[in-house]
C-alpha positions as CSV (number, residue, x, y, z in Angstrom):
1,X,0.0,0.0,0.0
2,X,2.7,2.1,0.2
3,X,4.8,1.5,3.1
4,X,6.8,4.8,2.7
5,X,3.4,6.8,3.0
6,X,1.2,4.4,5.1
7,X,1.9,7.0,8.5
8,X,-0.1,9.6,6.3
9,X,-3.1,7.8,5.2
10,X,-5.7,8.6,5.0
11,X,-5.4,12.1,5.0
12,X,-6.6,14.8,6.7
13,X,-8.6,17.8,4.8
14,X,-5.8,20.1,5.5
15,X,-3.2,17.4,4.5
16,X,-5.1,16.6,1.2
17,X,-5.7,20.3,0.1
18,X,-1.9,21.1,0.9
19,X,-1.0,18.2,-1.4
20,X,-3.2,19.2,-4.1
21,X,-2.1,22.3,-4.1
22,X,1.3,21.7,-4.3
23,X,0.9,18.6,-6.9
24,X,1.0,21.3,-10.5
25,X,4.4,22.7,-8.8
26,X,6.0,24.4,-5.6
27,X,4.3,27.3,-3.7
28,X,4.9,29.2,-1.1
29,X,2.3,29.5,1.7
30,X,0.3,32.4,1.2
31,X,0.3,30.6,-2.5
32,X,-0.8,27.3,-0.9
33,X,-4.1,29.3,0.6
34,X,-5.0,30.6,-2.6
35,X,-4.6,27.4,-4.3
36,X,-6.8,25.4,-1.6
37,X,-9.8,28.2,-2.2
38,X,-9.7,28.0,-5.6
39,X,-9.8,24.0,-5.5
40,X,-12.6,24.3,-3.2
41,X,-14.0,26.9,-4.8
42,X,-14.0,28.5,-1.8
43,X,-15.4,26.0,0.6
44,X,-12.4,25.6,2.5
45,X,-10.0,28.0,3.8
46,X,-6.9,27.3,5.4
47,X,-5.9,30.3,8.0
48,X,-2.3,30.8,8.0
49,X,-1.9,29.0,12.0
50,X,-3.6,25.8,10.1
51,X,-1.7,25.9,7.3
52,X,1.7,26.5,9.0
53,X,0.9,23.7,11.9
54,X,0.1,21.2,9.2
55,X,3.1,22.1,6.8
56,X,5.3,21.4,9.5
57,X,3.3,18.2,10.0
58,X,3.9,17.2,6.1
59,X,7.3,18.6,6.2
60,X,8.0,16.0,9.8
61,X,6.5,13.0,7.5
62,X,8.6,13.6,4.6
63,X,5.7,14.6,2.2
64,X,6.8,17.5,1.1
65,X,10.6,19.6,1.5
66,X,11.3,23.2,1.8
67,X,13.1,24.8,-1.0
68,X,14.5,28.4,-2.0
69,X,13.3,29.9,-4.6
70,X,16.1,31.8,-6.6
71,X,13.0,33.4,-8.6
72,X,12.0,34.8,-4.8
73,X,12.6,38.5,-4.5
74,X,11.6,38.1,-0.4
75,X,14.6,36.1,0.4
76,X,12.7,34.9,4.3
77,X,9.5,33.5,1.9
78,X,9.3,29.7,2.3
79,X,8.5,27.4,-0.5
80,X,7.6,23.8,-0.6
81,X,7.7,21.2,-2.5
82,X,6.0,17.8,-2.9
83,X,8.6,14.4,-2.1
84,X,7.8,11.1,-3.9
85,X,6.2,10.3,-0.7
86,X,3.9,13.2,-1.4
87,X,2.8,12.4,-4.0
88,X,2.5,9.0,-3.8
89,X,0.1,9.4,-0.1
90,X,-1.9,11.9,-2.6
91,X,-2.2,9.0,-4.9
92,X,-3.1,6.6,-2.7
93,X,-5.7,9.0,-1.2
94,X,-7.5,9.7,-4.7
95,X,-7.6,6.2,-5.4
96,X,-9.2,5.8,-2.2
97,X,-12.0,8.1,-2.1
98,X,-12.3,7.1,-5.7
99,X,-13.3,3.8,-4.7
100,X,-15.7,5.4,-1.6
101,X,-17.3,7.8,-4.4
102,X,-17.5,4.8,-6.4
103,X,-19.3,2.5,-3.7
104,X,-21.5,4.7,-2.4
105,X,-23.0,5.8,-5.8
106,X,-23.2,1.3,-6.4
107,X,-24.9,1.0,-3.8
108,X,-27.5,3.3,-4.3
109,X,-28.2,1.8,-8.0
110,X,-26.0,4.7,-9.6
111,X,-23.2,5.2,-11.6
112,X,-20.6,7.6,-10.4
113,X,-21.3,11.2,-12.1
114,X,-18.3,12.9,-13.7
115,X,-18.7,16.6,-12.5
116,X,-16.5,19.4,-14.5
């Protein structure tokens, strides 16, 4: 199941939305925030003590690294980036609520809609 991962999973909103956000390519955090309301199309926020609490949770379990940025004109602006682990727990985590979505619509007598 993915050994390297398996301390991650499943994931937590927070965790999940962090990861999805950085799965196109490495933010910073206020970045990261935008990202997770346009995903959720505005749904979900992340304040910046959530966000910062759980990146150093992802950033404990190996999911995702800091990096500098030479592109960065504030040199103290943090960015992060997903690990293999990363992405592999986010994998893991689609294919899993996937399966759920999939399930749940079965076993009410319908097949899974496709929302865009």
């Amino acid at each position: 199941m993915g050994e390297e991962c398996s301390n991650l999973l499943p994931l937590s909103p927070p965790h999940l939305y962090i990861l999805l956000a950085l799965a196109s390519s490495e933010k910073h955090g206020y970045a990261i925030m935008q990202e997770v309301k346009e995903l959720s199309e505005g749904t979900y926020k992340l304040g910046p003590a959530t966000l910062y609490e759980n990146i150093a949770k992802l950033l404990a379990s190996g999911a995702i690294v800091e990096v500098t940025s030479p592109t960065s004109a504030d040199q103290r602006r943090r960015n992060y980036r997903l690990t293999a682990t990363g992405r592999r727990a986010l994998q893991l985590e689609m294919a899993r609520l996937g399966r759920l979505i999939a399930r749940s619509e079965a076993s009410r007598g319908r097949q899974p809609e496709v929302s865009s």
